[in-house]
SEKOL-706586 format. One record per residue (C-alpha): residue in one letter; x negated, y, z. Coordinates in steps of 0.2 Angstrom, whole numbers, padded with zeros to 4 digits, always signed. Each point is the difference from the previous one (the first is absolute). Layout:
// residues N
AXYZ ...
***
This chain:
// residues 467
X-0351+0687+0445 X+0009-0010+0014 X-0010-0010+0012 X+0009-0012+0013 X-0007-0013+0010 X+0008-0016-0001 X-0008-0012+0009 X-0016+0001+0014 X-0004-0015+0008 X-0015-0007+0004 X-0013+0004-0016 X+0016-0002-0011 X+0005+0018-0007 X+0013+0004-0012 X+0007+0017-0008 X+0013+0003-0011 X-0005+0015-0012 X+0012+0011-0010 X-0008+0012-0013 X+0014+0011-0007 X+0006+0001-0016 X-0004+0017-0004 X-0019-0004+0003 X+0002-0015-0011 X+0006+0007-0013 X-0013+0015+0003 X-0016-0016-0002 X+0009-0007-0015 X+0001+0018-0011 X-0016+0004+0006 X-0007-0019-0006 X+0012+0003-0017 X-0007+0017-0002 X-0019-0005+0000 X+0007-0012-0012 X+0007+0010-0012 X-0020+0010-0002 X-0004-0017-0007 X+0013-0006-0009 X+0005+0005-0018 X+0017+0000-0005 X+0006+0008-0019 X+0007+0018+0000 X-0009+0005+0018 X-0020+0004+0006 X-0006-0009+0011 X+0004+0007+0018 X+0015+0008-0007 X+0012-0014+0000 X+0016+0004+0010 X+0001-0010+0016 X+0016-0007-0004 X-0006-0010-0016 X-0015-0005+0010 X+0013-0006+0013 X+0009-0009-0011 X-0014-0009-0010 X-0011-0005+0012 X+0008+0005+0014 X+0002-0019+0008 X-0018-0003-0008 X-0008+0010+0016 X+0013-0004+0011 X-0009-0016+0007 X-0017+0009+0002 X+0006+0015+0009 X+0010-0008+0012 X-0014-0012+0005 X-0012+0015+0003 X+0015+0010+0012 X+0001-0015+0009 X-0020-0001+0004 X+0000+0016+0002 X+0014+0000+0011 X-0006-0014+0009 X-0017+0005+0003 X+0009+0018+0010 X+0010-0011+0010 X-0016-0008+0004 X-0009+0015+0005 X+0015+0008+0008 X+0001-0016+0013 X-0020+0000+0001 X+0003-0019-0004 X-0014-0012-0008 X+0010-0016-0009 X-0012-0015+0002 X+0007-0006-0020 X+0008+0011-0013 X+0017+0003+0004 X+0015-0012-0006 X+0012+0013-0010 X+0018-0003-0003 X+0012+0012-0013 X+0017+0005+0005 X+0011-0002-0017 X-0007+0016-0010 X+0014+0009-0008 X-0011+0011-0013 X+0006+0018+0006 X+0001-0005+0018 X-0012-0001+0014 X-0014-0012+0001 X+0002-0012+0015 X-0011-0012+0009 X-0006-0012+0012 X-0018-0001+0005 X-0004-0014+0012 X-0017-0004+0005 X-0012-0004+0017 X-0014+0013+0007 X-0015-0006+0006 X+0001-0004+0019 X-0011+0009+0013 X-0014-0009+0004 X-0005+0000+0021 X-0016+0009+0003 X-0013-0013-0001 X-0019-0001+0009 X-0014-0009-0006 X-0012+0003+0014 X+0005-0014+0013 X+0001-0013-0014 X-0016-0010+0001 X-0004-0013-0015 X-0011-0015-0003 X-0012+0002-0014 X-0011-0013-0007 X-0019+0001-0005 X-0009-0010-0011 X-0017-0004-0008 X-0001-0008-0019 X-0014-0012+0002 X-0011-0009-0012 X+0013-0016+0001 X+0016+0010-0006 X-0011+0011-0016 X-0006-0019-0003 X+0018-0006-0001 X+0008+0015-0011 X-0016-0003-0014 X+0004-0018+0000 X+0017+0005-0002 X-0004+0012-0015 X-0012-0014-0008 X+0014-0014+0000 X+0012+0012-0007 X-0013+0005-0015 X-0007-0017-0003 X-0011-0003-0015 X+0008-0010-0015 X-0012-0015-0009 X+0010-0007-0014 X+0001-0020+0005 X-0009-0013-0006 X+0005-0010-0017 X+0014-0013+0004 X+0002+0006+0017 X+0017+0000+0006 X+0010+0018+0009 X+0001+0000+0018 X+0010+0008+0012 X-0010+0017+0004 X-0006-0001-0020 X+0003+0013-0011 X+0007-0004-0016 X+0004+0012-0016 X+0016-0007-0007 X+0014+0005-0015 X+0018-0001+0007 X+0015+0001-0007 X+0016-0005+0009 X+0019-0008-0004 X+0014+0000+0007 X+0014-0011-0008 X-0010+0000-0016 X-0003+0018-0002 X-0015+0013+0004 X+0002+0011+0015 X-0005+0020+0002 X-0018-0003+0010 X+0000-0017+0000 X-0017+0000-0012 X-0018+0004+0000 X-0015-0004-0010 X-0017+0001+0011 X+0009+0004+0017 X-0012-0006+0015 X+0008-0011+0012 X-0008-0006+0016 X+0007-0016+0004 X+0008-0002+0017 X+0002+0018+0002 X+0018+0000-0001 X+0000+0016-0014 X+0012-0010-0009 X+0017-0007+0005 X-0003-0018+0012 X-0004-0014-0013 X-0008+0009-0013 X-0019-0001+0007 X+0002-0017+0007 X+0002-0008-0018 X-0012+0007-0005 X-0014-0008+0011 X-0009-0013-0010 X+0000+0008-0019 X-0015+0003-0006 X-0006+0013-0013 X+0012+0001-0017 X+0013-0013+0007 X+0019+0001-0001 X+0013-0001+0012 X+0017+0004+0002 X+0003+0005+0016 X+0020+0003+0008 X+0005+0011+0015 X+0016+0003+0008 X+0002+0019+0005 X+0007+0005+0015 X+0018+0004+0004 X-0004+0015+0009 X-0016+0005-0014 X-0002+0017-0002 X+0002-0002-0018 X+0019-0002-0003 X+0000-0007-0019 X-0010-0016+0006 X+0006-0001+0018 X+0005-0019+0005 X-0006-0004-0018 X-0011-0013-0007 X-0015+0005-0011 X-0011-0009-0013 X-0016+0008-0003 X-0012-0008-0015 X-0018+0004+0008 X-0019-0003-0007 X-0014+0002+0010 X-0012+0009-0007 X-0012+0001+0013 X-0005-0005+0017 X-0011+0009+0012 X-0007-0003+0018 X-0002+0011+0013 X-0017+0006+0008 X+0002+0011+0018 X-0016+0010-0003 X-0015+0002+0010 X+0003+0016+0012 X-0017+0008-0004 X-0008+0016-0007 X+0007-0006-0019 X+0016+0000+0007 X+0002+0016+0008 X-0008+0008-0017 X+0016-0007-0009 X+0010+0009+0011 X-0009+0016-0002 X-0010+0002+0016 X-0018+0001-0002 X-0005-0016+0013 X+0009-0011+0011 X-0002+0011+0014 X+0009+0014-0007 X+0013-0012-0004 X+0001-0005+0020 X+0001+0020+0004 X+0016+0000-0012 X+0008-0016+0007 X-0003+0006+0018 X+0006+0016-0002 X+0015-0005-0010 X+0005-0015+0015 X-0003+0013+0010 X+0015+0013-0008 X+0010-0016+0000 X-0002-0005+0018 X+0002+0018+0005 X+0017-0001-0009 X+0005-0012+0011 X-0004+0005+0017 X+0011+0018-0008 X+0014-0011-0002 X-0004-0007+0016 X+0002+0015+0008 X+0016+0005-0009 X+0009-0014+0006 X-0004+0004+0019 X+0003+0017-0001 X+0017-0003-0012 X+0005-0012+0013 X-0003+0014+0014 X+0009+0011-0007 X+0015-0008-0007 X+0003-0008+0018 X-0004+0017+0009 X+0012+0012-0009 X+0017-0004-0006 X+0012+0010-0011 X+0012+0000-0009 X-0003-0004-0020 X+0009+0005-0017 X+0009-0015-0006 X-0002+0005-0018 X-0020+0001+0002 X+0002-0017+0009 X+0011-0008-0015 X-0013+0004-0015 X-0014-0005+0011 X+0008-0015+0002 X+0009-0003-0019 X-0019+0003-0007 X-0010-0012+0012 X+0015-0014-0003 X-0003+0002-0018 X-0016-0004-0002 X+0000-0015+0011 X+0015-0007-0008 X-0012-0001-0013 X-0011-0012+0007 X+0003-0019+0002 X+0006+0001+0019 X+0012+0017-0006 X+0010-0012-0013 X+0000-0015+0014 X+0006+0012+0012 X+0014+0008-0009 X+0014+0007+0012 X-0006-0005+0014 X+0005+0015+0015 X-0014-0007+0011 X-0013+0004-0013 X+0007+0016-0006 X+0002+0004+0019 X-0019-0002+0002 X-0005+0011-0016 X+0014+0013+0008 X-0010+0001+0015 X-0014+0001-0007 X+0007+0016-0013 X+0004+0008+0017 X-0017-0002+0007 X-0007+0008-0015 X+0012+0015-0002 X-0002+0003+0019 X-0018+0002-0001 X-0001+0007-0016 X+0012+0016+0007 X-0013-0001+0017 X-0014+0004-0012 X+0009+0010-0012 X+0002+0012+0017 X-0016-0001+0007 X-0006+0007-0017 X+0013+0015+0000 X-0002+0005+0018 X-0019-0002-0002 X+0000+0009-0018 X-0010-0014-0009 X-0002+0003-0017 X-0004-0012-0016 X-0010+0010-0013 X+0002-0001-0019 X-0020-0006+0000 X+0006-0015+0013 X+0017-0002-0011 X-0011-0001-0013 X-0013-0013+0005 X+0015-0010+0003 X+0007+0002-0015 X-0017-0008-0006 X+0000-0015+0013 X+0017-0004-0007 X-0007+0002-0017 X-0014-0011+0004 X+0014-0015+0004 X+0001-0004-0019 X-0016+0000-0008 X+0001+0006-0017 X+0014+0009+0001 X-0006+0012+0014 X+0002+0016-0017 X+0016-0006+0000 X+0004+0001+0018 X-0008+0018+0001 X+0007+0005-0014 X+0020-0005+0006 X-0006+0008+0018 X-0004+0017-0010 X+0016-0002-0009 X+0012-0003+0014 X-0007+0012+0013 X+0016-0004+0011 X-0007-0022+0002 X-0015+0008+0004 X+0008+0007+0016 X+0006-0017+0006 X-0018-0002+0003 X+0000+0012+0012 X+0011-0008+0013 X-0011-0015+0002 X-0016+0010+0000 X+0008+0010+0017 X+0005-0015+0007 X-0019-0004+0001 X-0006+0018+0005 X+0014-0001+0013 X-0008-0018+0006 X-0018+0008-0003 X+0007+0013+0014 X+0007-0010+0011 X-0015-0010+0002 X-0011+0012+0003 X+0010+0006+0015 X+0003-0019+0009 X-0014-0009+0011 X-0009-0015-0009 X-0008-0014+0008 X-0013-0006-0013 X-0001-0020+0004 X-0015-0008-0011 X+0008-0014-0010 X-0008-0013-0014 X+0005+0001-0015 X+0007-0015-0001 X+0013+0004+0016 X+0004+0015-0008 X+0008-0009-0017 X+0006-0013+0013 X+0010+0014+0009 X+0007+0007-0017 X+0004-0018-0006 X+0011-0001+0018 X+0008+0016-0001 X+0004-0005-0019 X+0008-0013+0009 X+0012+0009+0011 X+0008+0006-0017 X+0020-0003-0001 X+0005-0020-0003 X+0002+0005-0018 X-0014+0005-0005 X-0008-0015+0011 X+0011-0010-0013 X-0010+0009-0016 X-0016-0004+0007 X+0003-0018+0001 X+0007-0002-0017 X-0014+0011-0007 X-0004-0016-0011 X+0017-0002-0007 X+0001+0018-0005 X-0018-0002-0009 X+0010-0011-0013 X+0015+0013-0002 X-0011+0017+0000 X-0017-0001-0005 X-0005+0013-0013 X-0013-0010-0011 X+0013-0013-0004 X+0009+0010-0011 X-0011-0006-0016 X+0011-0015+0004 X+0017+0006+0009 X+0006+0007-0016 X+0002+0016+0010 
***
């Protein structure tokens, strides 16, 4: 095999590789012979068939599959020969291949760059404490009880409300004729919620129990179900019942609903859990000043190729959202989320080193608890989740370049100075709520159309979206 460098500049690396005919041809008999143990063919025993019947039967069957394992072979040695590390899978590209002939290629690719010595100890970082007092546990049970109010069916004759809940059959039209999802018998809608597409709810305000109405929508241009997007809907509805809502008294009875034995415990819960919340935040915090540290402190240079998925998968889920499709091709925009794909591979190599030159390691129990917290994203289906885990151990190892981002952050913050500044806890969501706002003009435009995108994307609408 022949090995010559083609190009070597800057992280870009490129080979041209030439592996000989005569161990080709050596790969594919060996292939075609551990074929011919398997294969039956009439007049000959298996693993007696002559080579050249073999050649000439499936001969151009192996061919595809031997040559792709030379070249990753042959790859991988010129690889270790140059002691070279490719930041993405090398791009390959065939040479015509006469079969008989040598087996020639290109390999092109970048290395990961060599990231500057970095020190943590003369980096000093604000971090902020806090107390959860009575007034924020009182706040998050009130919170609870107006989300899990009690339901008293509505007096006789009594018209719905906005803030009612009503128990209503559905079915829609469109043109005359039924759409997929466009029913329901029984389905509990809360009126002024916005679970159904704009207009729906609103003519329903007034019915009272076993009335009738037809009720018309326009859909959306832009809504997420494309059979009924810019489409106008009829849907015959009866109103079946009618409920009013009760916030629930915070009390002893209340906490025993929620499985605690007094109201106490249930404070103990809420304070510890606001407390993991607020903890998460003043973590972020902290991330964002050392990120900012660092990424101004050290400066090198960065594998375009990294930078361009980065950049291609962030792009692609805001082009999803309501301020994406307004912003279409506009270079100032994608110039932001480039910066911001930059940023993120830049720090993410940063950490990625500091794990490898201080031999952090993520262990199959920490690999597996987050498997389980990723599990725990999508309740009822965590058996599933597991299940696909244990059945693709390789997606179970993308979860271990996050978990060393964090070991690399846990690290690093264990060896910078922190100056602990008490703080309320109102400040403290203040703070995040101002640095949420130094996020790029885009998504500045996303937040402030959050109520346009509730009409568009809103999971519990689908009962009427014909999704």
């Amino acid at each position: 095999m022949n090995i010559t460098e083609l190009e070597a500049k800057g992280l870009k690396k490129s080979f041209r590789i030439v592996v000989e005919a005569k161990a080709l041809n050596a790969e594919l008999e060996a292939e075609l012979k551990r074929a011919g143990e398997r294969i039956k063919i009439p007049g000959f025993r298996p693993g007696y068939i002559p080579m050249k019947i073999l050649q000439q039967r499936y001969g151009k069957s192996v061919q595809p599959e031997v040559i792709k394992n030379v070249i990753n072979r042959a790859t991988n040695q010129a690889l270790a020969t140059n002691n070279l590390r490719p930041a993405l899978t090398p791009q390959v590209a065939l040479d015509d291949y006469q079969e008989g002939g040598d087996l020639a290629f290109t390999m092109s690719f970048e290395v990961f760059p060599q990231v500057p010595e970095m020190t943590f100890d003369d980096i000093a970082l604000d971090r902020h404490t806090f107390e959860v007092g009575d007034k924020e546990i009182g706040e998050a049970l009130e919170r609870i009880a107006q989300s899990t109010p009690k339901l008293n069916r509505a007096k006789e004759g009594a018209k719905a409300a906005e803030g009612d809940v009503t128990a209503i059959d559905f079915k829609g039209m469109i043109d005359g004729v039924a759409f997929e999802g466009g029913s329901a018998e029984n389905f509990r809608l809360e009126l002024g919620s916005g679970q159904f597409v704009d207009g729906f709810e609103k003519q329903l305000i007034g019915a009272r129990e076993g009335e009738e109405r037809t009720v018309t929508v326009s859909f959306p241009k832009d809504y997420a179900g494309q059979k009924v997007a810019g489409k106008e809907a009829a849907f015959a509805v009866t109103v079946k019942e009618i409920y009013t809502k009760e916030t629930p008294a915070i009390d002893d009875a209340f906490a025993k609903e929620r499985g605690f034995a007094d109201l106490a415990a249930l404070k103990e819960a809420a304070r510890a859990q606001l407390t993991k919340e607020y903890d998460q935040i003043v973590r972020n915090q902290l991330k964002k000043q050392l990120f900012d540290i660092l990424e101004e402190r050290y400066d090198f240079e960065l594998p375009q190729g990294m930078v361009d998925l980065e950049f291609n998968t962030i792009w692609d889920r805001f082009k999803e959202t309501p301020a994406g499709r307004e912003a279409k091709d506009d270079e100032s925009v994608k110039e932001e989320y480039r910066d911001i794909a930059r940023r993120r591979v830049k720090l993410g190599l940063m950490l990625a080193e500091t794990g490898l030159k201080h031999n952090l390691r993520i262990t199959r129990e920490e690999l597996g608890r987050m498997a389980m917290q990723q599990a725990s994203l999508y309740p009822g289906q965590e058996g599933k989740i597991l299940q696909f885990y244990r059945d693709h151990p390789e997606r179970m190892e993308d979860l271990r370049g996050p978990l060393l981002e964090e070991k690399s952050v846990d690290f690093i913050l264990g060896k910078v100075k922190l100056n602990d500044r008490k703080i309320s806890v109102e400040a403290l969501i203040a703070e995040d709520a101002e640095a949420d706002d130094e996020a790029p003009k885009a998504k500045k435009k996303a937040k402030a159309r959050a109520e346009e995108e509730k009409t568009v994307s809103k999971p519990k609408k689908k009962k009427a979206a014909g999704e």
